[in-house]
VOPAGU-2260 file (C-alpha; in pm, 1 decimal, decimal comma):
REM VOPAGU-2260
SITE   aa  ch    i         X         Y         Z
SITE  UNK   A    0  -18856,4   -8230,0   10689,9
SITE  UNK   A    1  -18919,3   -8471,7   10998,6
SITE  UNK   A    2  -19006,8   -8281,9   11317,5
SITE  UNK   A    3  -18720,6   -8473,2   11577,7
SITE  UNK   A    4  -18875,0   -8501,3   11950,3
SITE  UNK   A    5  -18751,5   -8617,7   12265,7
SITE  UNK   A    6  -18934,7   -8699,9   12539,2
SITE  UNK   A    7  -18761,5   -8737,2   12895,0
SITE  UNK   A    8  -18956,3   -9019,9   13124,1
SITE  UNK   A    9  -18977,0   -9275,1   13364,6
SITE  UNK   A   10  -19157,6   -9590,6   13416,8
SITE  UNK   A   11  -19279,5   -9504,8   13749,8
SITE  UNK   A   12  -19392,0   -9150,3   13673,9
SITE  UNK   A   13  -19771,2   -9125,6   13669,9
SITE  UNK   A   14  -19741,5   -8813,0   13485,9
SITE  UNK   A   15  -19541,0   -8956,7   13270,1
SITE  UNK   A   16  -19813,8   -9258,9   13173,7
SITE  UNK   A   17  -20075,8   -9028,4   13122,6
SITE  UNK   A   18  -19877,6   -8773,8   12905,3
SITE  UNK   A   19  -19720,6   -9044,2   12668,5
SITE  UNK   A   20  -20122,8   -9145,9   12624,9
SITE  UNK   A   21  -20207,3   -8785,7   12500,4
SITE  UNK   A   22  -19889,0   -8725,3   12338,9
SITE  UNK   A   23  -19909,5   -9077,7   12118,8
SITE  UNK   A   24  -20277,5   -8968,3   12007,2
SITE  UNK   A   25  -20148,1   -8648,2   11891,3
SITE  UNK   A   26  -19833,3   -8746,4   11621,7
SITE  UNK   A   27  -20084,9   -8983,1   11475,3
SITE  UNK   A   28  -19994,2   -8953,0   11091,9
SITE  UNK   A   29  -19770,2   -8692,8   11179,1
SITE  UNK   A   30  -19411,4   -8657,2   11025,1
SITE  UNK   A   31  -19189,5   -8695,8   11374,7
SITE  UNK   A   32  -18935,9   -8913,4   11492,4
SITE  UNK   A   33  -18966,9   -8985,8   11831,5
SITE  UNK   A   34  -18651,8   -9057,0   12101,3
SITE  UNK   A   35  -18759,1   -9188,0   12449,4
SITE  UNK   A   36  -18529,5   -9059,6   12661,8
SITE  UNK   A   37  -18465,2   -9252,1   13019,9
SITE  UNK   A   38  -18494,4   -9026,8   13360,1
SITE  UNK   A   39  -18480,1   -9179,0   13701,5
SITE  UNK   A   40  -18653,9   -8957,9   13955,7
SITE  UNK   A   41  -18501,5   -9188,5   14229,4
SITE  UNK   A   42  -18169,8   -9332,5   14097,7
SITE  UNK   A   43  -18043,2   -9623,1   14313,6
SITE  UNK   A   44  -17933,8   -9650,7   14593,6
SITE  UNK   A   45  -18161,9   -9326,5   14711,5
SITE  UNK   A   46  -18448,3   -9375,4   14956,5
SITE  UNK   A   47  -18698,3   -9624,2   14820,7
SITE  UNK   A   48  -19072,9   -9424,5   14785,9
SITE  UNK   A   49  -19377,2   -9607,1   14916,5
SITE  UNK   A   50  -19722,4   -9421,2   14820,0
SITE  UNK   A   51  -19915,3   -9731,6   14940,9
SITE  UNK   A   52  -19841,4   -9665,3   15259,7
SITE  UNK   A   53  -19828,7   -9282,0   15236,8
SITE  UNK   A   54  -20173,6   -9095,6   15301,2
SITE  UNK   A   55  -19992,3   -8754,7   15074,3
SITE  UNK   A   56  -19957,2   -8985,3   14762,2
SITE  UNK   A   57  -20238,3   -9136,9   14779,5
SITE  UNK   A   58  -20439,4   -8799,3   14810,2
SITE  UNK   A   59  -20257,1   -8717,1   14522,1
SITE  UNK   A   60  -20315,4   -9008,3   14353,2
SITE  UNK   A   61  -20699,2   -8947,8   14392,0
SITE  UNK   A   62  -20720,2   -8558,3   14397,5
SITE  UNK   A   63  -20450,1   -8493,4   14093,6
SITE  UNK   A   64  -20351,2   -8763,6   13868,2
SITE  UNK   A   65  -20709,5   -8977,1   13849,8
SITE  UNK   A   66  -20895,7   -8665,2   13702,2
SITE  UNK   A   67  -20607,9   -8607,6   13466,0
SITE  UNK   A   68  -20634,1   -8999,2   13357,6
SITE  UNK   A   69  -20974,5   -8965,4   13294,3
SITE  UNK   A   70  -21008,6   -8634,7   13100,1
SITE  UNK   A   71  -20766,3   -8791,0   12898,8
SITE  UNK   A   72  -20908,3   -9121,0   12824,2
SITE  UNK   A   73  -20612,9   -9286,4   12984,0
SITE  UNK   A   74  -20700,0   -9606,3   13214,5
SITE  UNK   A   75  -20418,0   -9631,3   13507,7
SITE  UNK   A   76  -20452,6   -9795,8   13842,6
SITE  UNK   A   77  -20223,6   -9696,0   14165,1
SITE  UNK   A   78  -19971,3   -9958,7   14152,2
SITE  UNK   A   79  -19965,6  -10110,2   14526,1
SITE  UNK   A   80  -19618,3  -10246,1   14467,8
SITE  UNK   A   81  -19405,8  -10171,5   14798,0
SITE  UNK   A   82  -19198,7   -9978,0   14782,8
SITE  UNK   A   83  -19195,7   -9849,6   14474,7
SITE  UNK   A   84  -18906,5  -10019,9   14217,6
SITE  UNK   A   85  -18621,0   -9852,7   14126,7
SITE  UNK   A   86  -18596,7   -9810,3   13750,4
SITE  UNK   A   87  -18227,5   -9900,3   13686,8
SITE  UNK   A   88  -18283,3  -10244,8   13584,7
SITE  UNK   A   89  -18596,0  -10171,3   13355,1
SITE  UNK   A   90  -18426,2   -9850,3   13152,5
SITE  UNK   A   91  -18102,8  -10122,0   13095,2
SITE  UNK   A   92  -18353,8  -10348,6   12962,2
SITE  UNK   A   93  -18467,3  -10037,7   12746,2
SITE  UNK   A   94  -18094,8   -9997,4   12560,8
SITE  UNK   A   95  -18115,8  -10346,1   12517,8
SITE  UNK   A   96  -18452,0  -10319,2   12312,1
SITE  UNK   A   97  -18347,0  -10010,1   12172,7
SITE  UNK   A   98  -18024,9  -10202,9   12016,5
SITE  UNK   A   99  -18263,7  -10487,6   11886,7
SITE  UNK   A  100  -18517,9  -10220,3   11706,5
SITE  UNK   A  101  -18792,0  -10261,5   11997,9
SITE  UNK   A  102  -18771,3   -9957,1   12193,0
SITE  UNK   A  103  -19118,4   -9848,8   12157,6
SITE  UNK   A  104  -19285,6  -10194,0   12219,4
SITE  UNK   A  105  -19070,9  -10238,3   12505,3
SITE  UNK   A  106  -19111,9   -9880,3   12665,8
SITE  UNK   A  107  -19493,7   -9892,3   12631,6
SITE  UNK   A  108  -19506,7  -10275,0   12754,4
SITE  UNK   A  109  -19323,2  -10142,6   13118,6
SITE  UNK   A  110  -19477,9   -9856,1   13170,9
SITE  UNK   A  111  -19875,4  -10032,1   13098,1
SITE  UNK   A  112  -19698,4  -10367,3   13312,7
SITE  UNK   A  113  -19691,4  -10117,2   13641,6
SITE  UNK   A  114  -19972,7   -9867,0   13597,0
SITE  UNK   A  115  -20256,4  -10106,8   13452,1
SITE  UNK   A  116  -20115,8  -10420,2   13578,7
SITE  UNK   A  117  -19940,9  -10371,0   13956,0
SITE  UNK   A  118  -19611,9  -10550,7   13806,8
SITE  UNK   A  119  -19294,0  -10537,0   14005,4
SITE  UNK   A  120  -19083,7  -10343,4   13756,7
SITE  UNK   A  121  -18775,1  -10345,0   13912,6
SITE  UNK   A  122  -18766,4  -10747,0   13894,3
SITE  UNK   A  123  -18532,6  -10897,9   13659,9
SITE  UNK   A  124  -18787,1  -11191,4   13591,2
SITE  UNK   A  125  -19082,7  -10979,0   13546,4
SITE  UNK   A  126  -18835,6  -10725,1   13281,4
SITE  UNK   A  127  -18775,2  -11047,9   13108,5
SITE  UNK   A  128  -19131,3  -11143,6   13067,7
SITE  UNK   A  129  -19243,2  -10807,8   12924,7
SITE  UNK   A  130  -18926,2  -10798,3   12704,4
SITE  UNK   A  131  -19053,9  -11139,8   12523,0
SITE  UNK   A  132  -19401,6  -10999,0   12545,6
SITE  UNK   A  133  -19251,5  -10748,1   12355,3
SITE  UNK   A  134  -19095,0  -10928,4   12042,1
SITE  UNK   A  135  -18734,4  -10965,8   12253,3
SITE  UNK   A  136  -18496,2  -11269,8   12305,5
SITE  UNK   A  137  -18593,3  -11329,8   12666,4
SITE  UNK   A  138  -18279,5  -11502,6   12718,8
SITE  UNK   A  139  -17994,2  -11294,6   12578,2
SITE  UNK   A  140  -18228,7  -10972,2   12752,3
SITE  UNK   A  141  -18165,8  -11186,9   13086,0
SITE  UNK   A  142  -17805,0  -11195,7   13040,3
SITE  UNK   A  143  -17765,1  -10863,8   13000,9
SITE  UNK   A  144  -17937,9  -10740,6   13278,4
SITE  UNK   A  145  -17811,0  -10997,3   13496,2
SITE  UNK   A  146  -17467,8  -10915,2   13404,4
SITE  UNK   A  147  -17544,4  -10549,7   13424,0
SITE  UNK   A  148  -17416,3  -10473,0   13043,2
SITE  UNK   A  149  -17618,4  -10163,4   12987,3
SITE  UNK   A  150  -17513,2  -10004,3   13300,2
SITE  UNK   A  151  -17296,5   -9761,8   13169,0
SITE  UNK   A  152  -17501,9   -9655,2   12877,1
SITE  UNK   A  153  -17769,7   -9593,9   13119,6
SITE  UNK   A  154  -17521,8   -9386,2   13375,5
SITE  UNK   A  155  -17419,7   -9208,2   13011,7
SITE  UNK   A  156  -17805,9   -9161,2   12952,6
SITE  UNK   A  157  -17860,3   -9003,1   13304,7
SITE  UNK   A  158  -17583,2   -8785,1   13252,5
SITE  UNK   A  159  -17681,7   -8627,8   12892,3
SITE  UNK   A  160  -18040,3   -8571,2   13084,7
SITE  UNK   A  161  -17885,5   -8388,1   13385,3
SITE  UNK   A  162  -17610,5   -8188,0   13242,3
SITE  UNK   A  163  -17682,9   -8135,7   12846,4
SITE  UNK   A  164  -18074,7   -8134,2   12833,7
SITE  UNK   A  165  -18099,3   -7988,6   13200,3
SITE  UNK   A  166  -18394,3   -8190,6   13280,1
SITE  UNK   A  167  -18507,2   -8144,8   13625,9
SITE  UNK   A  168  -18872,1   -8315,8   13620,7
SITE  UNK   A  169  -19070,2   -8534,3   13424,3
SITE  UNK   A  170  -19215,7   -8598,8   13159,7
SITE  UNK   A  171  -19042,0   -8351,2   12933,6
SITE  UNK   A  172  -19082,9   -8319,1   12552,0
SITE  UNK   A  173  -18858,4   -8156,2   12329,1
SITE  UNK   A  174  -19092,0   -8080,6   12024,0
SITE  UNK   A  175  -18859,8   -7909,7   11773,0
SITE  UNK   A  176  -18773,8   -7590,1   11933,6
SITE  UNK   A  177  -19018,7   -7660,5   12227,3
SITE  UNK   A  178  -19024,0   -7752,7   12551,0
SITE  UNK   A  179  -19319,9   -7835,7   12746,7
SITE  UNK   A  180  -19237,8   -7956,1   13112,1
SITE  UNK   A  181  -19503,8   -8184,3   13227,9
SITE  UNK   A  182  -19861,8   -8385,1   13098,2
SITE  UNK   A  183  -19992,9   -8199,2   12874,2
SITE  UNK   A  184  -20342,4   -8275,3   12644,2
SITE  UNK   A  185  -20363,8   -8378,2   12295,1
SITE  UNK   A  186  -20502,3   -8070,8   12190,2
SITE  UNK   A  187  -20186,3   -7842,5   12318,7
SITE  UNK   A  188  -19936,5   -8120,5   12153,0
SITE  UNK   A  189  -20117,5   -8123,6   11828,1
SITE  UNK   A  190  -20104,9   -7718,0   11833,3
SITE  UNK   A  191  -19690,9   -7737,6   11910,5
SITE  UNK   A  192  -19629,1   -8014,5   11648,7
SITE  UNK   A  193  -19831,6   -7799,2   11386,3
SITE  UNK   A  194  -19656,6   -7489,2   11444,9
SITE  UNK   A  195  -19277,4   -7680,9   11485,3
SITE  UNK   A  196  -19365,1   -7862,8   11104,0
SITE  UNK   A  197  -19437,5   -7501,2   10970,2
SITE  UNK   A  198  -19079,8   -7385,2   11068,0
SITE  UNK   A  199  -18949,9   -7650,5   10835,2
């Protein structure tokens, strides 16, 4: 019986990056079906976040989530886009991809487009782009962004996370039964995912 897991994210988590790196090593040949699940840790219109100018993040950066990166294998640069984008835009693109069969081309494209490549993420144009990088209809994707068609499912999306899953950080995986809050290493995935299939 497929294992079913969620995982709760956003495109301008860092944790986030690094766990879906671990995380995608470990299901390898694995009987799961995956659901990427939106979460904006700053839904618009709430105060815009700039770590390039903020001495705490980038101590973070350096002290916290570069060691993690690289015990993981995962290569991820600090994205000097300022401020940071909201992710509104980019998570309506996602529905849109999701609808066409693309999801997971289109969620890893993003979230590699700002952490390896300093794209603005929160730019319809640049959304566009990666969406046809991604196997998408760069016009009709346009369109719907543009005419904000997706914004409901998204506010729908936020909702489910907030009030039925209770998510209050990210990333969060739902692995079965489990729930691991937070990047976590191959090794502790692979362990969870074993022990989840044996239930079934």
């Amino acid at each position: 019986m497929t294992l079913q897991i969620k995982v709760y994210s956003d495109y301008v988590c860092p944790f986030c990056f690094v766990g879906k790196a671990a995380f995608e090593e470990a299901i390898k040949d694995k009987d799961v079906q995956v659901e990427w699940m939106p979460f904006e840790l700053r839904p618009s219109p709430s105060p815009k976040l700039d770590p390039v100018n903020d001495p705490a993040k980038r101590q973070m950066w350096e002290n916290s989530i570069e060691p993690m990166a690289r015990s993981l294998g995962v290569d991820i640069t600090f994205p000097r886009v300022s401020p940071h984008p909201y992710t509104d835009l980019a998570f309506e693109g996602f529905h849109f991809a999701k609808e066409h069969g693309k999801e997971s081309e289109y969620h890893t494209r993003v979230f590699r487009a700002f952490f390896q490549e300093e794209q603005n993420i929160g730019d319809i144009n640049v959304l566009t782009k990666l969406a046809e990088e991604a196997g998408l209809d760069g016009g009709a994707f346009k369109e719907a962004l543009e005419t904000r068609a997706y914004r409901h499912m998204q506010r729908e999306a936020l909702r489910h996370a907030y009030e039925e899953a209770g998510i209050t950080a990210v990333p969060t995986f739902i692995i079965g039964d489990e729930r691991i809050p937070g990047a976590a290493g191959k090794e502790t995935f692979e362990q969870i995912i074993e022990r989840e299939l044996n239930k079934r």
